[in-house]
Each structure stands twice: as structure tokens, then as C-alpha cells.
N, C-alpha and C positions, 0 to 999 in steps of 0.2 A: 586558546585553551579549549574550548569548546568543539572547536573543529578535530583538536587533537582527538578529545574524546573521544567524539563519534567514529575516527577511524580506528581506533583502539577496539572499541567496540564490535565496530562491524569485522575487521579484520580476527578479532576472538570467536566470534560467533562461525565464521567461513573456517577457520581453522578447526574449531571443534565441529561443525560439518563435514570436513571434510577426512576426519579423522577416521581409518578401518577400526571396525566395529567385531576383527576376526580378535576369537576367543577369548572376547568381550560380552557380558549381560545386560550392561548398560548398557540403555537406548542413547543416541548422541540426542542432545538438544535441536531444537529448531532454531533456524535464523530470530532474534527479537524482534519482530516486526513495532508491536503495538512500543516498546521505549524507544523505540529510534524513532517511531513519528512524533509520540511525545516531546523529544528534547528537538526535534526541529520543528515544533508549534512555540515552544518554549524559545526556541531561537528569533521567531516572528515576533515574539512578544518585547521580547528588549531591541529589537531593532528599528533605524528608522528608514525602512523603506514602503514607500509608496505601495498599498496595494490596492490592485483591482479586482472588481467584482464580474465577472460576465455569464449573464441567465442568457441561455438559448433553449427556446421549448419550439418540440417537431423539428428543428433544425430550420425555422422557418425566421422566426426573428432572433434576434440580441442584443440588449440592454446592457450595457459597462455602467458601472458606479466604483466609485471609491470608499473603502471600506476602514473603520478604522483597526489597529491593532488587536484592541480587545474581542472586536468579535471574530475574528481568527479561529478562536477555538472553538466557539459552536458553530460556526460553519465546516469543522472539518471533525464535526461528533459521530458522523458515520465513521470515521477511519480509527476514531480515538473512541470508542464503544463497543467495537469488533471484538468477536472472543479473542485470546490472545493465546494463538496458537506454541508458541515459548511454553506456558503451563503443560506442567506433567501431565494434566488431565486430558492432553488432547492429543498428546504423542500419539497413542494407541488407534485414536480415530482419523488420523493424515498420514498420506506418504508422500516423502520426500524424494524428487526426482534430481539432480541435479546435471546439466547440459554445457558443454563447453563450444563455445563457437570461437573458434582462434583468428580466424579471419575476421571479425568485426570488433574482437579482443575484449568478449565478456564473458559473463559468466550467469548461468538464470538458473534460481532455487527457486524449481517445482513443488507447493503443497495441495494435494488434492484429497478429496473426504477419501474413504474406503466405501460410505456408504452414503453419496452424496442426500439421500432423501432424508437423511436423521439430520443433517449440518446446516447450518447459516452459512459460512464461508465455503464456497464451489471452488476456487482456486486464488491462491496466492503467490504470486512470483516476487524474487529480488531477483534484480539485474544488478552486478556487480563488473566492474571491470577490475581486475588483477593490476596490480600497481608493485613492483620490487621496493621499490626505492622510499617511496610514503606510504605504502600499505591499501590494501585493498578498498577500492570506493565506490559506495549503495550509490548505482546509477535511481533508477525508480523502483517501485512498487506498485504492484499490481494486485488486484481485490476485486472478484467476483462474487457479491451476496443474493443467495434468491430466499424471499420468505414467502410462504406460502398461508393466508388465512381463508376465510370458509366462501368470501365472494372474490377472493380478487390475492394477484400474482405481483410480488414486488421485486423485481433482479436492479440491484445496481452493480454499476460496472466504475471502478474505482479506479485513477491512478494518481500515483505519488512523484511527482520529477522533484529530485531530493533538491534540494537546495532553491526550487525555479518556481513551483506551481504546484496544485491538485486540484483534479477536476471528478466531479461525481454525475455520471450518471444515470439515471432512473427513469426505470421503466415500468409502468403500472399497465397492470392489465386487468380490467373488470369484466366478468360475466356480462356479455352481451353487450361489450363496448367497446369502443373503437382504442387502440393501444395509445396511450400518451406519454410520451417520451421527454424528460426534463436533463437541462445539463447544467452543473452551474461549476463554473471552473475560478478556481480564485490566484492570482497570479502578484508573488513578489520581489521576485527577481529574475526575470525571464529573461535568457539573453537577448541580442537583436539580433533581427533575422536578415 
């Protein structure tokens, strides 16, 4: 039931994307980022699968721990605390690109500021694969944040593999300090490789 939704969803949101906007005033909506990752945090929560935890800072070491359900959701509060670009209030400040690549059989919605130094969010992509028959399916999501305070520079570099993973990157940068790179990927049903 759940999974129906989500395609339901995501497949409304690509349709009303993808909708001509000719001698039309209404702005078309943007893809729902911030509730589709909601209802798939929401999905981790009733489920019972094994998750892992894996920190890699500098890309030098990594630590795996097992994590339980519950904290799920504040480990993935950078992606669930992002403005949510869906709001009408942010239509005006992103544009939407969208790219079709037939040969790898996807589909990537482009959102970038207009005036990236006013934004939080630098770029946010869905990658979608087009489906006839069961409707169209949010491969991942992608999320680029930079904040910027009076010593020091914070870009993370987000992604979403729908149903498998999300991993956050962060990268701090202080005045007169050396860049320290943190990753921390959390992993619940990842296929095998």
C-alpha cells in the first residue's frame, strides 16, 4: 500500500512537471522532495530491517555500527529540515531543468537557486526512471547545501538511493584551517554487490 503511494505520488508530481506551462500563469509545482523522504524515513520506522551505520572522516578511516530504527530520523535531519523547495514560496527563487537520457533510461529534475548566494540549497536533482506499466520510479536524490557563517564554510553534499541508503557529506571549512571532510552513510536495504 505504501509503495503504491509513493508511486502515485511521485508519478503526479513528473506529470504535473512535466506539464506545458503555454498560455498558462500558473507556475507548474516542483517535484515533492522534503514528503517523499519523509514517508520513506516513515517506511524505516515500521520496518524490520537491519541498519547500518558507516562514519568515514578524510576518507581515511570507517567505523560500521548498527543503528537502531528510531534514530533514523535524526540521523537523516539534514534532509528532513531542508527548505522544501514544493512551497510556493520558493518557486520564484529555483529553476527547474529537466534532462532526459534514453540510453540509461532516466529521467533528472534539475533545481538550482537563481541567485545561489541568498539559498541554502545549491542544487537538487531526482533521478527518475520512466516505468509504463507501474508508473514512474524516484531512483535517488541529490542535495547540495552550502551555509556560509562569519569563520567558517559548511557545504554538504547529500544523497538519497530511495528505498537502499543515504549518505551525508560534510565539509567544514575554517579560516585558517585545514578542510575536514565528514561522511556518514546510513544503509537499510542495500542490494548486494
Amino acid at each position: 500500500m505504501k509503495k503504491a503511494l509513493l508511486v502515485l505520488l511521485a508519478s503526479a508530481a513528473i506529470i504535473t512537471s512535466c506539464k506545458s506551462g503555454k498560455g498558462s500563469e500558473k507556475k507548474e509545482q516542483f517535484f515533492p522532495v522534503l514528503s517523499f523522504l519523509k514517508s520513506q524515513v516513515a517506511d524505516i520506522d515500521t520496518s524490520l530491517y537491519m541498519i547500518r551505520r558507516i562514519d568515514i572522516i578524510d576518507s581515511a578511516h570507517a567505523d560500521t555500527s548498527f543503528v537502531k530504527r528510531e534514530e533514523v530520523r535524526g540521523l537523516a535531519a539534514d534532509f528532513l529540515n531542508m527548505p522544501d523547495l514544493y512551497e510556493s514560496k520558493y518557486q520564484d527563487d529555483y529553476t527547474e531543468t529537466k534532462l532526459e537520457d534514453e540510453s540509461l533510461r532516466r529521467v533528472i529534475f534539475s533545481y538550482k537557486p537563481n541567485k545561489p548566494e541568498k539559498q541554502d540549497i545549491q542544487l537538487q536533482e531526482v533521478v527518475v526512471t520512466p516505468q509504463t506499466a507501474t508508473g514512474d520510479k524516484v531512483r535517488s536524490i541529490i542535495v547540495n547545501r552550502a551555509m556560509v557563517n562569519k569563520d567558517s564554510t559548511i557545504e554538504r553534499r547529500m544523497l538519497w538511493q530511495v528505498g537502499e541508503s543515504f549518505q551525508i557529506t560534510s565539509i567544514l571549512q575554517k579560516a585558517g584551517q585545514p578542510e575536514v571532510t565528514k561522511t556518514v552513510k546510513v544503509v537499510w536495504n542495500e542490494p548486494e554487490q
